[in-house]
C-alpha positions in Angstrom: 60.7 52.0 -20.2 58.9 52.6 -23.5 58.3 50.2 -26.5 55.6 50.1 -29.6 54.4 46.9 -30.6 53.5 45.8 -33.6 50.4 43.7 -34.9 49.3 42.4 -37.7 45.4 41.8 -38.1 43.2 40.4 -41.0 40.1 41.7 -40.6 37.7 41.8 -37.7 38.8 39.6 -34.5 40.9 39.6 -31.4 43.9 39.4 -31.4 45.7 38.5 -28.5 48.9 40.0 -27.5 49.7 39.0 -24.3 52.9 37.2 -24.6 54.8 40.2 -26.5 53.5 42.7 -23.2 54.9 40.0 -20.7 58.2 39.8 -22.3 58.6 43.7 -22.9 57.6 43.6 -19.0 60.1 41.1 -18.1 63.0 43.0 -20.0 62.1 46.3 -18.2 63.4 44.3 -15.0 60.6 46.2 -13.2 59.3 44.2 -10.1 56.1 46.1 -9.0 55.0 48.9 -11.2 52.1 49.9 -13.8 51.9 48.7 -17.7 50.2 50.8 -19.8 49.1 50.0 -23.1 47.6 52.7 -25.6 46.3 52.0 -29.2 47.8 54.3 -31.9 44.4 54.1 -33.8 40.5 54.8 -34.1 39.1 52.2 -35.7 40.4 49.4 -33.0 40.6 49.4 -29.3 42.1 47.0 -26.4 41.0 44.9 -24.3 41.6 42.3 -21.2 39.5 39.2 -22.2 38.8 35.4 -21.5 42.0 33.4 -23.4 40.9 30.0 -22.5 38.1 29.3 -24.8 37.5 31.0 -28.7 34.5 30.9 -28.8 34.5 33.8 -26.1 36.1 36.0 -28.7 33.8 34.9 -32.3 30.8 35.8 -30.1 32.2 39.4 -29.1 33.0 40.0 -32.6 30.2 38.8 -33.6 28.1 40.9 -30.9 30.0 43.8 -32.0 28.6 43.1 -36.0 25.2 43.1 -34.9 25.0 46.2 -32.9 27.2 48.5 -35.5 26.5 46.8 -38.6 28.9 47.8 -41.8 27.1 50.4 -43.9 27.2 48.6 -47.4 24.2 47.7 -48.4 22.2 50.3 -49.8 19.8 50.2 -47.2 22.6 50.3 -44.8 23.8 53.5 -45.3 23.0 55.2 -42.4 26.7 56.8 -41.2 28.0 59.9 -43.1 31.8 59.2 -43.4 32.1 56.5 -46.1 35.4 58.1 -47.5 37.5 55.2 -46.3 35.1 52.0 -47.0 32.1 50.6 -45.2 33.9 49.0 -42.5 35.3 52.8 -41.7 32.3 54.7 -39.3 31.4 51.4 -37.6 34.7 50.5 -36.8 35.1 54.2 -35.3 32.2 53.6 -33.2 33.0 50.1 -31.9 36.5 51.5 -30.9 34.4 54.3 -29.2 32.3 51.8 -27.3 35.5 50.3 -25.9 38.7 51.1 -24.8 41.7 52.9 -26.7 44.5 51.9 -23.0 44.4 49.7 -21.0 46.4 49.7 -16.8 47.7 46.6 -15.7 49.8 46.5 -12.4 53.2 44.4 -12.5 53.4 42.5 -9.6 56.7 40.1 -9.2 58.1 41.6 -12.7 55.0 40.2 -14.6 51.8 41.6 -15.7 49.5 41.2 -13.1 46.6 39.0 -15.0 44.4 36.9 -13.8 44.7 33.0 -14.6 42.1 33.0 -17.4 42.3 36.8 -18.7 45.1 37.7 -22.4 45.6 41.2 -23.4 43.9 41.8 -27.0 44.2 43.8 -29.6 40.6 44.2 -30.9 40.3 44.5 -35.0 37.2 46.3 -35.9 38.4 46.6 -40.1 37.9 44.5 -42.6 41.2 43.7 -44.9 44.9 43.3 -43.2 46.2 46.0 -41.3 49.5 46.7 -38.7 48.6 48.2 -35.2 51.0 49.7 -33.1 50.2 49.6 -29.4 52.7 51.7 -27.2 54.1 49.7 -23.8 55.2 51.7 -21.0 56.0 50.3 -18.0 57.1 52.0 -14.8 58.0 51.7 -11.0 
């Protein structure tokens, strides 16, 4: 079973999606199976992350800011491809540096998660964007 969700962002963050991928889960009536989630873009990635405390999240964002800094400021030009804004190049690399799918096993018809970890969707753009993650699932 196949799905592509959708989800909205507003600049750099994570944004957790972990209820829409248990519910897709749930109505695929697998019991024990693989989920696997794939980004349909290069400028954000996915990730499994702490879901209990934000603070977890601002300082991976702001982690991510400090080792690929946006190329703005005229002493901050140091990436080639500006076509698209700033925000572009760095935002390619910090969707390099992580993860584009994720695997999760299904165990008892949900995601198999542990008690703390949500399933993100990680915004490395400035401005407001829609993501589409694709969902499959399978036995």
């Amino acid at each position: 079973m196949q799905t592509v969700l959708s989800i909205a962002t507003n600049g750099p963050g994570l944004y957790e999606f972990t209820r829409e991928v248990a519910a897709f889960v749930a109505t695929s009536g697998i019991d024990q199976g693989l989920l696997a989630l794939f980004v349909q873009h290069t400028s954000c990635s996915l990730l499994i992350q702490e879901n209990a405390d934000p603070d977890v999240r601002r300082d991976l964002v702001a982690f991510f800011e400090r080792l690929v800094p946006a190329s703005d400021a005229p002493s901050m030009q140091w990436v080639s491809h500006t076509n698209e804004g700033a925000d572009d190049m760095p935002a390619h690399i910090k969707a390099a540096l992580t993860a584009a799918s994720l695997s999760i096993p299904v165990t008892a018809g949900r995601p198999a998660l542990g008690q703390w970890q949500g399933v993100y969707l990680f915004e490395h753009r400035h401005g407001t964007h829609r993501r589409r993650v694709v969902a499959h699932v399978t036995a």
